[in-house]
Structure formats: structure tokens, C-alpha cells
C-alpha positions as CSV (number, residue, x, y, z in Angstrom):
1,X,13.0,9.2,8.7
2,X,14.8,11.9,6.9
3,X,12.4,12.5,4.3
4,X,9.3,12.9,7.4
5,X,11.5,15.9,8.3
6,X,12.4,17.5,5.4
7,X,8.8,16.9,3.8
8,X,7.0,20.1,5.2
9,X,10.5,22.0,3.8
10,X,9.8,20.5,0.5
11,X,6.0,21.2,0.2
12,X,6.2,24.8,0.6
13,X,7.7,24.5,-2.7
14,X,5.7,24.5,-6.0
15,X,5.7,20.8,-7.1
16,X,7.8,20.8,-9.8
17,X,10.4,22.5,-7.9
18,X,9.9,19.8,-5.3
19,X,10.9,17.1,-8.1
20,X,13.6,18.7,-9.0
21,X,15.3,18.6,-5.5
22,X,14.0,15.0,-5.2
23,X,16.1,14.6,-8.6
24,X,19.0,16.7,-6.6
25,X,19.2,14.9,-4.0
26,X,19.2,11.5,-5.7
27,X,22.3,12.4,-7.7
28,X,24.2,14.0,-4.6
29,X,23.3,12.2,-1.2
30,X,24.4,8.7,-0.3
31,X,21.5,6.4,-0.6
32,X,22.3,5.1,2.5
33,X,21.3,8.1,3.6
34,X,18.0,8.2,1.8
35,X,16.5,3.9,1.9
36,X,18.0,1.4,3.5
37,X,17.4,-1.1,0.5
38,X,16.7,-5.0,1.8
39,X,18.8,-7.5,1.2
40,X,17.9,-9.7,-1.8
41,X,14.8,-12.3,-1.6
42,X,15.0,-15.3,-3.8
43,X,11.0,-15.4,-3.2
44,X,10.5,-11.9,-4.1
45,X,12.1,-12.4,-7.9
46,X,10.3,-12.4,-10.8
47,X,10.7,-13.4,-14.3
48,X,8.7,-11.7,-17.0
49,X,9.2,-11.3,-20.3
50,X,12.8,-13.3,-19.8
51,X,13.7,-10.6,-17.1
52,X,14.3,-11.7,-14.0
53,X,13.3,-8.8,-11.4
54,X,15.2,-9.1,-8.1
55,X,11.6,-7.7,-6.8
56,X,8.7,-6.9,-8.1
57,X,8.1,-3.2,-6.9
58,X,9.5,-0.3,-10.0
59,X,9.6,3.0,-10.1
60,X,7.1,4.1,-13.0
61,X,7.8,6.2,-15.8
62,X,7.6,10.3,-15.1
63,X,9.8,10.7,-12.1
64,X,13.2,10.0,-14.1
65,X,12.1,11.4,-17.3
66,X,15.8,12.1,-18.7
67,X,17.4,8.7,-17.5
68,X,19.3,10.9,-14.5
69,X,19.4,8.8,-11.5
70,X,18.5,5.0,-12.3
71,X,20.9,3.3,-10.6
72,X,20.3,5.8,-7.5
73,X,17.0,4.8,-7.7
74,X,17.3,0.9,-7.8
75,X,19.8,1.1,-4.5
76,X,17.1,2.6,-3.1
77,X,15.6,-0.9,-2.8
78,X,13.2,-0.5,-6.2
79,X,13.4,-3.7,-8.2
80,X,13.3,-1.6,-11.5
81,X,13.4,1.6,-12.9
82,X,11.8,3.2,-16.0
83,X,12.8,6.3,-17.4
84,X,10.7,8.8,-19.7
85,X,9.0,9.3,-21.3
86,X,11.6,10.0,-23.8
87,X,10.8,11.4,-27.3
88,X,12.9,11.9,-30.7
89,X,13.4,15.9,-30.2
90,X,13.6,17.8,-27.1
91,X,10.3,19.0,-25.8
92,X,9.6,21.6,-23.3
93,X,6.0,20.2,-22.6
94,X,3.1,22.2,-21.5
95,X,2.7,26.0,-19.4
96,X,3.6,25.7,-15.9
97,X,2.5,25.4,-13.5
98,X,1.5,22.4,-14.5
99,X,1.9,19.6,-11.9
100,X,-0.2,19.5,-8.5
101,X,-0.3,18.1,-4.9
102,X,-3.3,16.8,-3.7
103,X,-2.2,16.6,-0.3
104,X,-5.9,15.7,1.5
105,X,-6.5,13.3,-0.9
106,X,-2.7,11.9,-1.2
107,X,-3.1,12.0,-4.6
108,X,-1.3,14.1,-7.7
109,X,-2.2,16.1,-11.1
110,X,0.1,16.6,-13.7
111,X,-0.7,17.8,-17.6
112,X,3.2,18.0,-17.9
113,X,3.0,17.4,-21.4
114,X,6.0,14.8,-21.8
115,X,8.7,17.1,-21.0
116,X,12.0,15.7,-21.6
117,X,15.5,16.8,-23.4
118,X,15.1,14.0,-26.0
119,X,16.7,11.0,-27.3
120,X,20.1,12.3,-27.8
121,X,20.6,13.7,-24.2
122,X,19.0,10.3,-22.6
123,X,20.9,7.8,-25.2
124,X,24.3,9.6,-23.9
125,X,23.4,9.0,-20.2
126,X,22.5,5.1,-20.9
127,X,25.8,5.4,-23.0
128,X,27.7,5.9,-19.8
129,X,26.0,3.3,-17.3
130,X,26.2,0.5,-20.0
131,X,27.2,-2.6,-18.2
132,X,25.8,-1.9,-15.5
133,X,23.5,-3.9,-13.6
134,X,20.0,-4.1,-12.7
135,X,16.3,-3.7,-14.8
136,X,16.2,-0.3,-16.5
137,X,13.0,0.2,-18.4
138,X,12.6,3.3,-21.2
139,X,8.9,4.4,-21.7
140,X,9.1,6.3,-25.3
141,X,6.6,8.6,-26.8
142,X,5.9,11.0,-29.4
143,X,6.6,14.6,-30.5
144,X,3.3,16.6,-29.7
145,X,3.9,18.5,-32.6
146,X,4.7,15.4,-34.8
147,X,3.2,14.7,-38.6
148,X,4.1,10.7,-37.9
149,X,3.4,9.7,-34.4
150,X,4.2,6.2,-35.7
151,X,7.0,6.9,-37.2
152,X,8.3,8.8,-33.8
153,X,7.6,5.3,-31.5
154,X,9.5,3.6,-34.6
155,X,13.0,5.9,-34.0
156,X,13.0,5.7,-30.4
157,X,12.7,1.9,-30.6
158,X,15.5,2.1,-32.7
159,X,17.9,4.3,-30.5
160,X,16.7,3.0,-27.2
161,X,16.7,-0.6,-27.7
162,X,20.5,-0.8,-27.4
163,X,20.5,0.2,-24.0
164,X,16.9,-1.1,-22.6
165,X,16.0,-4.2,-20.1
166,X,12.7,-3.5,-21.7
167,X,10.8,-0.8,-23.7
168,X,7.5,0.7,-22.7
169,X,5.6,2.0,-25.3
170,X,3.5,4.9,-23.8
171,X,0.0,6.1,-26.0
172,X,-2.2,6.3,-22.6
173,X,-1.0,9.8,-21.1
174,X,-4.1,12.8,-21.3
175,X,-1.8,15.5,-22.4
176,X,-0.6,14.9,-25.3
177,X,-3.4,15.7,-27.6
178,X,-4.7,12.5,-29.8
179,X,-2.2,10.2,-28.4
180,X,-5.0,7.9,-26.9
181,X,-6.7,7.5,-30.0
182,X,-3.4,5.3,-30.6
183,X,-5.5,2.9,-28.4
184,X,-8.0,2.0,-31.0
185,X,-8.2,-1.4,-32.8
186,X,-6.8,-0.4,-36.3
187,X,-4.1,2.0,-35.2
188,X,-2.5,0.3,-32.5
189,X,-2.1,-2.7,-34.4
190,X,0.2,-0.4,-37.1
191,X,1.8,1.1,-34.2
192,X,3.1,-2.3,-32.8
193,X,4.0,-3.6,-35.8
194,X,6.2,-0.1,-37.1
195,X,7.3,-0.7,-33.0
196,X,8.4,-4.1,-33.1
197,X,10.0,-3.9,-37.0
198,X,12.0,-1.3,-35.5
199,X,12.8,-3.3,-33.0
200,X,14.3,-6.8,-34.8
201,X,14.3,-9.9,-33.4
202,X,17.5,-9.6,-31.2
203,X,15.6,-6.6,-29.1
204,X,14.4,-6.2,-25.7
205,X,10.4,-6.8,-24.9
206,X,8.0,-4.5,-26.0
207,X,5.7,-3.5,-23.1
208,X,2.4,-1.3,-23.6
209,X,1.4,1.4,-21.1
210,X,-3.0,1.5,-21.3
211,X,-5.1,4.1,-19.8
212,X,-7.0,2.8,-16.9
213,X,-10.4,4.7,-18.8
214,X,-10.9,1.9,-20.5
215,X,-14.1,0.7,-22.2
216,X,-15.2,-3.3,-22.0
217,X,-14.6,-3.4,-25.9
218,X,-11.2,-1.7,-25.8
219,X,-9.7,-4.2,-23.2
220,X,-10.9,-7.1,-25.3
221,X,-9.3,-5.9,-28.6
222,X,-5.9,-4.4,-26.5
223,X,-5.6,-7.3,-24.9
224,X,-5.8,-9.8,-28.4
225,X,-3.5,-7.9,-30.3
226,X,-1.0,-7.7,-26.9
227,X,-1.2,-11.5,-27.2
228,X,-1.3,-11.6,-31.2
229,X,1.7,-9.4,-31.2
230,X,3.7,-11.3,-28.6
231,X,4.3,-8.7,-26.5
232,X,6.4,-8.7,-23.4
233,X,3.5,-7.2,-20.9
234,X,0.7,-5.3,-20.6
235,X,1.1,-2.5,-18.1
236,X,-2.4,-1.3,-16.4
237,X,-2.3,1.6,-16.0
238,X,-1.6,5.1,-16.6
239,X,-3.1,8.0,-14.8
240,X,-6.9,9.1,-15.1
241,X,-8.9,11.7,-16.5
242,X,-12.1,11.0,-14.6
243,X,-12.2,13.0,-11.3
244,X,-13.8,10.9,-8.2
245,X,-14.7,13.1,-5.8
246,X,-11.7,15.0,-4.0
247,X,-10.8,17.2,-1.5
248,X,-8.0,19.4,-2.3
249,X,-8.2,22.9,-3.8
250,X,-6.4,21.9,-6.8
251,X,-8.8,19.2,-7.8
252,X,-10.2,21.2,-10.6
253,X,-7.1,21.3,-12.3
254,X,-6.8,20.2,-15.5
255,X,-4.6,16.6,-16.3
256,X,-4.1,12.8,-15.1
257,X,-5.0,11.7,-11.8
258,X,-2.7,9.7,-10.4
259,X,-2.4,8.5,-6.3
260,X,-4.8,6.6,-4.0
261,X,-8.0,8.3,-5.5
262,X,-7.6,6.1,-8.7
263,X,-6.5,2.9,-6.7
264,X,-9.8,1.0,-6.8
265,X,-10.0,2.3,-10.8
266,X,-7.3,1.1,-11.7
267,X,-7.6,-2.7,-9.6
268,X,-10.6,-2.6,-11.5
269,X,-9.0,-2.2,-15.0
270,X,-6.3,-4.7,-14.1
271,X,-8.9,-7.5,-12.7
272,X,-11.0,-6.4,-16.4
273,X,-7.1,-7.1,-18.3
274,X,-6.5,-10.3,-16.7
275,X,-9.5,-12.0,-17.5
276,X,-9.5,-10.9,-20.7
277,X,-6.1,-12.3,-21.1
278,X,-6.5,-14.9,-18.9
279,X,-3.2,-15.2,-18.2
280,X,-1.6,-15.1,-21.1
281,X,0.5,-12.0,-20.9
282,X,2.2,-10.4,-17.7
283,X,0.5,-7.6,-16.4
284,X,2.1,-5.0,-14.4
285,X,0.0,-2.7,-12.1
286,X,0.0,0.8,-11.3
287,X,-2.0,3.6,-10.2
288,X,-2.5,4.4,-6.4
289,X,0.0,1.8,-5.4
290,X,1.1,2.8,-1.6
291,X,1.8,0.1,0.7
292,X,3.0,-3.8,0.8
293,X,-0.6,-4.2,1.2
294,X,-2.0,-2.3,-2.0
295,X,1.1,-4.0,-4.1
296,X,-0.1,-7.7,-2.4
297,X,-3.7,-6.8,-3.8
298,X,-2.3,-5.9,-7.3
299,X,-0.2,-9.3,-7.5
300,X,-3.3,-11.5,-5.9
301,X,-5.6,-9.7,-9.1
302,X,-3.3,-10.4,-11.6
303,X,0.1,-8.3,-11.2
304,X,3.3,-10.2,-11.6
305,X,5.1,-7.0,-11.1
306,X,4.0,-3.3,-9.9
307,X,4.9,0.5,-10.3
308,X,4.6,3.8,-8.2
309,X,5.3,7.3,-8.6
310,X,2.6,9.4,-6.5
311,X,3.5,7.6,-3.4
312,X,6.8,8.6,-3.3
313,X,6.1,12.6,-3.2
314,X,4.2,11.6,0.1
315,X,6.4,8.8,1.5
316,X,10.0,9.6,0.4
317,X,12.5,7.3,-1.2
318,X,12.0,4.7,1.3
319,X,9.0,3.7,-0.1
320,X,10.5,0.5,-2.2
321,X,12.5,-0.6,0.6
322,X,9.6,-0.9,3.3
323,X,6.9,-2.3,0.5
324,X,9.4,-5.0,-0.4
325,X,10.4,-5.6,3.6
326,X,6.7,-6.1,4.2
327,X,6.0,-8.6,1.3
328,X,7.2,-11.8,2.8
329,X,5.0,-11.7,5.8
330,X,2.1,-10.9,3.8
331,X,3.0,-14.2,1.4
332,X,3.6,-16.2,4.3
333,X,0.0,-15.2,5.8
334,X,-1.5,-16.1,2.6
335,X,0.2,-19.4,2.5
336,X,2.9,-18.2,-0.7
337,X,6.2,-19.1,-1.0
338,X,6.8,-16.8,-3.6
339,X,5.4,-13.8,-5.9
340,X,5.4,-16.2,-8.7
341,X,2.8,-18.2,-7.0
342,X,0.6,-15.7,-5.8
343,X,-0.3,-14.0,-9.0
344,X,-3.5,-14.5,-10.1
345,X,-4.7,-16.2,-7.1
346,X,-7.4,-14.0,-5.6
């Protein structure tokens, strides 16, 4: 109810602006005062990758990029948080402005770049919350200027494992130049391997973030080395370079789509990872993700656990709280008990 009010304050500012009030007002008001988070839901917990997720609805990587307001976020009713993407030096990312609304189309743009004030400033923040509880994800990346991209996933394994429920390793995001040729066959197979090295035995899961402009052949070799490599989940997906059509003015801005124009792309890509899988590895699902409804849709295809981001500019932080309140009557109507045993089921 608050956010309704405030939104047509916060959309006469420039987007990134917006975001960082968003991040503001996480950090400073009550979160009663923001979600009214539901109480906890034996049926609604999942266990993936030996994580047990009091829900399965997370706040995807790009919002919290810095690791500033995790635990704000989870008492806002989100079952997980992931922060990032994080990489080894500072990085101011790409000219502004460089992150749209597409309000018409309730959908977003961004070519941010990976912007983020490196490992140092994020490893003191997770510092401070250690022992904390709840699932708090860290999507790494590399330095766009780097001479080892491999080498740069390898030392933020190493300084972010300490203080991860799970890492996400991130080689699907459009604006870093090159970083989806990580994607191929022969180098993401070196990738996971520096990735996992790095990560010893006693680490948290490894989880890989895909693009959702996938060929057939790519989602049959990512998905054989994911299960080769043990991984902890496959999450599908990141946001899109294709442009369906659109109806906002910036729609000819230059980035990754993200929001409910690429929600059919990527329950596509996810339905194209399960059975290539078949079941085999978690998948988590993202892109376009707005109601109890498109989340359901996600877990029936194949999802044992789902992100959002775009939403939330439209909706507010309440978004979690009233996907996660809906669930149960949409597992009862379907004849679930649980999340667990609806996955895969459509």
C-alpha cells in the first residue's frame, strides 16, 4: 500500500536514482513498514543443493549488488537473497544513463555493466552479518578490463565462499563484452573446474547463471557438464538481448531485457533445461516472474526455486510476501501438498 503511493514520486526520477532510494529506504525504514512478511510454511520449504529455503521465491542478483540490505530484504518475506554481482576490483561499470523503465510494457533495460565496489567492500559487509540467519547467495563476476577472466571467478570463489549459502557464478549478462562466450563447451568446462578448485571440498554449491538466448546445442552441452561437474543448480535465466516487440520509448535502448516481455522466453528455456537434464539438477527460474501465478508456472515446468528483480520496481517490496501468501491455494487447487512435489509436474 505504501509503495502504490509513493511509486508515481519515485518514477519521476531517473531509474537508477530510483534504486538507489529503494536501497535507502531498505536500510532506514522498518520493514514492517514496507512487507508484511508471512509466517513460515513447512509446505512452502525447499531443499536444494543441501539448502533448505524457508520459501522458494529470491531476490535475484542486480538489486543488492554490494551485499547492503540482505537481511532487510529476506524480512521482507523473500526466501533468499543474492547479492552482486561482485567482482575482484571495484568497477564503475558502463556511461549512464544506463538503466531503463519500460513502464507500458512492465518490463526493464539495463547495460549497467556490473557496477559494484568490489570484493573487499562486500567481504567486510558479510564480515559483519556472519551468523546470521537465513539463505544469502553471492553472484560473482569478472573485471571487464581483466587479462584472466578465469582467474577472476577463481578469487572471488576464494573470498566469497567463507560467507556464502551458495555461489552463483554469473557469465550470461550482455554487457560485459565476451563474457557469454564463457558459455561455450571448452571454456566453461575450465571455468568450473578453476571455480570449483577454488572452492575445495568444504565450500558452499556452485550455482550457474545461463542466458535465456540459448541455442538447442548449448543447453545440451551446459546442461552435461552442470551434471558432470556436480554442480549445485542451474539457474535459467539471465536477461535477454532479443527485443520482442515493445511499447515504451526506451525500447531501443541498448542492454538485457528483463520483466514480463521475456516471461514466455525464458519458460521456454527453462522447459528446454529440464528436459535436457531431466531432472537431474535443480533449476531455478527467472525472468518475468510477477505473480504467485507466473512463480506456480515456473515450479510446474521444472523450477524448484524462483528469482525476481523487474517486478519489484513495479510492485514494491511487497512483492515476496503476497507471491508466497498466494502459493498455498494455488498448490491446494492443483492437488500439492508441497513445492517439492509440484516440481516438474506439468
Amino acid at each position: 500500500m505504501v509503495y502504490s503511493l509513493l511509486r508515481p514520486l519515485i518514477f519521476r526520477l531517473d531509474a537508477e536514482q530510483a534504486h538507489g532510494v529503494a536501497l535507502d529506504a531498505l536500510k532506514t525504514t522498518p520493514s514492517s513498514l514496507l512487507a508484511s512478511p508471512p509466517r513460515p510454511d513447512p509446505a512452502l520449504a525447499m531443499e536444494v543443493a543441501g539448502i533448505t529455503f524457508p520459501n522458494p521465491v529470491g531476490m535475484a542478483a542486480g538489486f543488492d549488488k554490494n551485499g547492503e540490505v540482505p537481511d532487510a530484504l529476506l524480512r521482507c518475506g523473500f526466501g533468499f537473497a543474492e547479492l552482486g554481482s561482485v567482482t575482484p576490483r571495484p568497477q564503475e561499470g558502463n556511461p549512464k544513463p544506463r538503466l531503463f523503465r519500460l513502464a507500458e510494457d512492465r518490463a526493464v533495460i539495463n547495460r549497467m555493466g556490473f557496477n559494484n565496489e568490489g570484493a573487499a567492500a562486500v567481504e567486510t559487509r558479510m564480515k559483519r552479518r556472519e551468523g546470521r540467519p537465513g539463505v544469502v547467495g553471492i553472484n560473482i563476476g569478472a573485471n571487464k578490463d581483466s587479462e584472466d577472466r578465469v582467474a577472476d571467478y577463481a578469487t572471488m570463489t576464494r573470498i566469497m565462499a567463507p560467507y556464502a549459502s551458495y555461489l552463483a557464478v554469473n557469465i550470461s549478462s550482455p554487457n560485459t563484452p565476451g563474457l557469454r562466450a564463457l558459455q561455450d563447451e571448452g571454456a566453461l568446462t575450465g571455468l568450473l573446474d578453476a571455480v570449483l578448485d577454488a572452492r575445495g571440498d568444504e565450500g558452499p554449491p556452485v550455482f550457474l547463471k545461463v542466458a535465456p538466448d540459448l541455442e538447442p546445442a548449448d543447453v545440451d552441452a551446459i546442461s552435461r557438464i552442470a551434471i558432470e561437474k556436480k554442480l549445485g543448480a542451474l539457474m535459467v535465466s539471465n536477461t535477454s538481448i532479443t527485443r520482442p516487440p515493445l511499447a515504451s520509448k526506451n525500447r531501443d535502448e541498448g542492454g538485457g531485457l528483463s520483466g514480463a516481455p521475456i516471461k514466455a522466453l525464458a519458460l521456454q528455456r527453462l522447459r528446454d533445461f529440464r528436459k535436457a537434464t531431466g531432472g537431474a539438477i535443480p533449476l531455478i527460474g527467472i525472468g518475468g516472474i510477477a505473480t504467485a501465478e507466473d512463480a506456480w508456472e515456473r515450479i510446474r515446468a521444472g523450477a524448484s526455486l524462483v528469482q525476481l528483480y523487474s517486478a519489484m520496481v513495479y510492485e514494491g517490496p511487497g512483492i515476496a510476501a503476497k507471491i508466497v501468501r498466494r502459493l498455498p491455494a494455488l498448490m491446494e487447487s492443483d492437488g500439492f501438498s508441497s513445492i517439492a512435489e509440484a516440481v516438474g509436474s506439468e
